[in-house]
N, C-alpha and C positions, 0 to 999 in steps of 0.2 A: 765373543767377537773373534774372526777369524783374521788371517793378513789382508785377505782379499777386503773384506770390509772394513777394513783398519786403511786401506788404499784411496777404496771411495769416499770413506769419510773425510781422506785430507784434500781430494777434491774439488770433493762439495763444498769445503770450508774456502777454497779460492788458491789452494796450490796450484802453479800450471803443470806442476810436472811430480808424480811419485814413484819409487819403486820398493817394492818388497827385498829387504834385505839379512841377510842371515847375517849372525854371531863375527862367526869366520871373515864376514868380509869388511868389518869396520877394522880399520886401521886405528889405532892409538899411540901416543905417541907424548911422551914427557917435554917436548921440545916446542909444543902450543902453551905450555905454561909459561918457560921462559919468554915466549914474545909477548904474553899478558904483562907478564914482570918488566918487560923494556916502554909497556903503557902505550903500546902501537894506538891503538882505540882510543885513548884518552882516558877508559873508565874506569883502570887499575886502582884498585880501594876507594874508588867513588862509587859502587854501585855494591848492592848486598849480594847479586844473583851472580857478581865477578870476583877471580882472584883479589884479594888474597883471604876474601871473605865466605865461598862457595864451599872450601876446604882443600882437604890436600888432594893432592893428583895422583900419586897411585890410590887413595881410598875413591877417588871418582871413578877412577879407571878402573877400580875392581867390579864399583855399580854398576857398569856400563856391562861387564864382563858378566855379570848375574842376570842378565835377559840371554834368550833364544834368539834375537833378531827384532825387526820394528817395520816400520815407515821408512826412509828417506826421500824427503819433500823439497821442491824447489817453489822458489818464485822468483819470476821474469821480470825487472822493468827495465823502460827503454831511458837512452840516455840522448841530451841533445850533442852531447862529445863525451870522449873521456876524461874531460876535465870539469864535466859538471855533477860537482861535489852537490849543490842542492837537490837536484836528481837521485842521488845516488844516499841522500837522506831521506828524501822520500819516498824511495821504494824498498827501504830499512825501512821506515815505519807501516807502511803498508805490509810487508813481513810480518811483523810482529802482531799486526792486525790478524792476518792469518791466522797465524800461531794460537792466537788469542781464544779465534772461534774454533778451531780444534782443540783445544783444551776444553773449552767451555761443553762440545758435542760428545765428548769422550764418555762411556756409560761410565756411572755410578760403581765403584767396586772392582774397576778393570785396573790389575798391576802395571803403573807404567814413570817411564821417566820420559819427559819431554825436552827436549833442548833445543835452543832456537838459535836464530843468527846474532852475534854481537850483542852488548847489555840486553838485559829482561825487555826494557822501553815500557815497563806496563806503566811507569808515574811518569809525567813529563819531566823533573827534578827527584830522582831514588831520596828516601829517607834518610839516608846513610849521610847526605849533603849535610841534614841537620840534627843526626847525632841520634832519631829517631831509630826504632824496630821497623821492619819493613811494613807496609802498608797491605800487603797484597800474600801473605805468606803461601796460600794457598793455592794463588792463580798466579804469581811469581815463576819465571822459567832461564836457568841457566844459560847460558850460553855452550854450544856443541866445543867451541875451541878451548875455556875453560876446563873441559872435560876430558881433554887430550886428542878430539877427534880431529884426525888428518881428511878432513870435509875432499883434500882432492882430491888423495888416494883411495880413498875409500868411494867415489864416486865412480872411479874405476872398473869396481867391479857388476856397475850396473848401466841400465840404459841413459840414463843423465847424464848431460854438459855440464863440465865445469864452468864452460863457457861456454855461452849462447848468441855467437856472433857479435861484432862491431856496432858501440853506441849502446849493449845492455849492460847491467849487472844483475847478479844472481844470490841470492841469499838462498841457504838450507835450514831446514829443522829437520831434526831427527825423533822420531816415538819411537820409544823400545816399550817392550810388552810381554805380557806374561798372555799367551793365547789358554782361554775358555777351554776347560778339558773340551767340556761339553757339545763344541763345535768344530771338532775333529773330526774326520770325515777319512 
């Protein structure tokens, strides 16, 4: 699989917006750990795919440093203001739904990390609530800011909004990827 088809596929899975990103131009940044640790989210040690459970941040951030580049993926939703918080849950989970089916489209065998916006959301209550191994190990996905990525500087260096006008919010996922000798060109 090349970037170009690693694009369409987040597409097709219902991103409204993707760009192919190199190495170079993800930001990281040890400073998205500390706002997990201040529990801005609420899922600080309640969730398995978030601090302080995911691991340490420079071993994430060297992960993240062991791809050539990925995906970066938005999704749109509209808000009735910017103070509607249920809106703004549920176009989090509509993300994650995304998320879900590009994971799920991804070939067999392809090297990749996926990371998504905010907790995993794949159980409606994480395992972790009760003491449980995660339920989902396999189709389970990180969060991009657990991992140190600066989602706005790093957005910077492509065609995506960090903001998509007045009344949205915007959620990211990031694939990083080992590209197919084979579909080198």
């Amino acid at each position: 699989m090349n970037p170009n088809e690693l694009l369409q596929l987040t597409l097709d899975c219902g991103a409204a917006k993707a760009a192919i990103i190199e190495q170079s131009q993800i930001v990281l940044s040890a400073e998205f750990r500390a706002a997990c640790e201040r529990n801005q989210c609420g899922l600080y040690g309640r969730c398995w795919m978030c601090p302080p459970d995911v691991g340490e941040i420079e071993a994430l951030m060297a992960r993240i440093r062991a791809f050539p580049g990925g995906v970066l993926y938005q999704t749109i939703g509209e808000l009735e203001d910017s103070f509607d918080i249920e809106g703004m849950t549920e176009a989090g989970r509509r993300h994650a739904q995304v998320s879900q089916r590009i994971q799920r489209a991804l070939p067999e065998g392809l090297r990749t990390l996926h990371l998504t916006c905010g907790g995993c959301r794949m159980c409606e209550t994480c395992a972790k609530a009760s003491g449980e191994p995660c339920r989902f190990p396999d189709r389970a996905l990180p969060s991009v800011e657990s991992y140190g990525v600066d989602v706005y500087n790093t957005t910077r260096a492509t065609a995506l909004k960090y903001i998509n006008g007045p009344d949205t919010v915007t959620y990211f996922g990031l694939l990083l990827f080992e590209e197919d000798p084979s579909c080198r060109r």
